[in-house]
C-alpha positions in Angstrom: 0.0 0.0 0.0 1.5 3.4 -0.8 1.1 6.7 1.1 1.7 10.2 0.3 3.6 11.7 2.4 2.4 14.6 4.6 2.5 18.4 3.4 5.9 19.8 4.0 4.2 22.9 4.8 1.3 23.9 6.3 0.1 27.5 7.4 -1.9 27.6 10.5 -4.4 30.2 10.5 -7.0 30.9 13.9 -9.5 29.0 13.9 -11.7 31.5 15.7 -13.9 34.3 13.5 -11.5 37.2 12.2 -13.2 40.9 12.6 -12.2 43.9 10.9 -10.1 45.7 13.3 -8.6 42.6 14.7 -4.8 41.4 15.2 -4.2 37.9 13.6 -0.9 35.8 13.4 -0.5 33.4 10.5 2.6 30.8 11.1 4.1 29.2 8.8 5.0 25.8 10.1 6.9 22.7 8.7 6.4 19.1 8.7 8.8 17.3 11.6 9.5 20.6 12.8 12.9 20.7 10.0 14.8 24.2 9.5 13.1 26.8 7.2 14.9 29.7 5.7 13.0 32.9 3.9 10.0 32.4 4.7 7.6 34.2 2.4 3.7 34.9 2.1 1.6 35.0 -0.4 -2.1 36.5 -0.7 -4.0 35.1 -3.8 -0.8 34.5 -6.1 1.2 37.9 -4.8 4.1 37.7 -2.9 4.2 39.9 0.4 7.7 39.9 1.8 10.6 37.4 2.5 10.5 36.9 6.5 13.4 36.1 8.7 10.5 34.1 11.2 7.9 31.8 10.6 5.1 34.4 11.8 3.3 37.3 9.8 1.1 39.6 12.0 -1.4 41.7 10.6 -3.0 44.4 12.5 -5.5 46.1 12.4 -7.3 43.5 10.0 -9.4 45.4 6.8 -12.3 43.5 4.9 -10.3 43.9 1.7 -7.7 41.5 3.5 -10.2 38.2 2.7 -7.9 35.8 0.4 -6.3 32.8 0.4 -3.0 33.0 1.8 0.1 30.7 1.6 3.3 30.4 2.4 6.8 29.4 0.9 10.1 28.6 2.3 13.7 26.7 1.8 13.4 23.7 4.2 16.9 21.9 5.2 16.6 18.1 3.4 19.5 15.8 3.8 22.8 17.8 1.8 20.5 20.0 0.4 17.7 22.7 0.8 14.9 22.3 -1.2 11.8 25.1 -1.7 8.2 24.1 -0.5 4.8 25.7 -0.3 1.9 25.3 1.5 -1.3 24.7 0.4 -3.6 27.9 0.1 -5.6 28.1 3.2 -8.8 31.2 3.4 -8.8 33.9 5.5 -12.3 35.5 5.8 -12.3 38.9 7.5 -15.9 39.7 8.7 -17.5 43.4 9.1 -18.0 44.6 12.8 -20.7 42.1 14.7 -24.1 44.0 15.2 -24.6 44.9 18.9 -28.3 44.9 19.6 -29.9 48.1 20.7 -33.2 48.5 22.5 -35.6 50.6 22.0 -37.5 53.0 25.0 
């Protein structure tokens, strides 16, 4: 029986609801915990920066901010270092909750 192997990479997003205004940390995390060297984001298919960490923090969070996110990076294999990405994982940013008034 043959198995794949797991995702080298894998970017963990909260799992709670994201509002507008918010601070969220997206980490960029490798299978077996190996080495990773420039780390870099993407939203949709741009690039956002090469990172020296694993983290990227976005603050405060704006509705236009909804995409799918990845990330890239060299991991250590072996003699060698070989360049991985993660699969795209969705961000939704959500609008302010409503706040229930009532009325006199």
């Amino acid at each position: 029986e043959f198995t794949y192997p797991p995702d080298w990479l894998v970017l963990q997003v909260p799992a709670r609801p994201l509002l507008e205004g918010d601070t969220v940390t997206l980490r960029c995390c490798s299978w077996q915990d190996k080495s990773l060297t420039r780390v870099r984001f993407y939203r949709g298919d741009e690039s956002m920066r090469f990172l020296s960490g694993i983290e990227l923090s976005m603050s405060p969070l704006q509705l236009h901010q909804s995409s799918h996110y990845s990330c890239g990076a060299w991991m250590d294999s072996w003699l060698s270092q070989d360049w991985k990405e993660s699969a795209p994982v969705t961000v939704t940013v959500h609008g302010e909750l409503p706040t229930c008034h009532t009325s006199a």
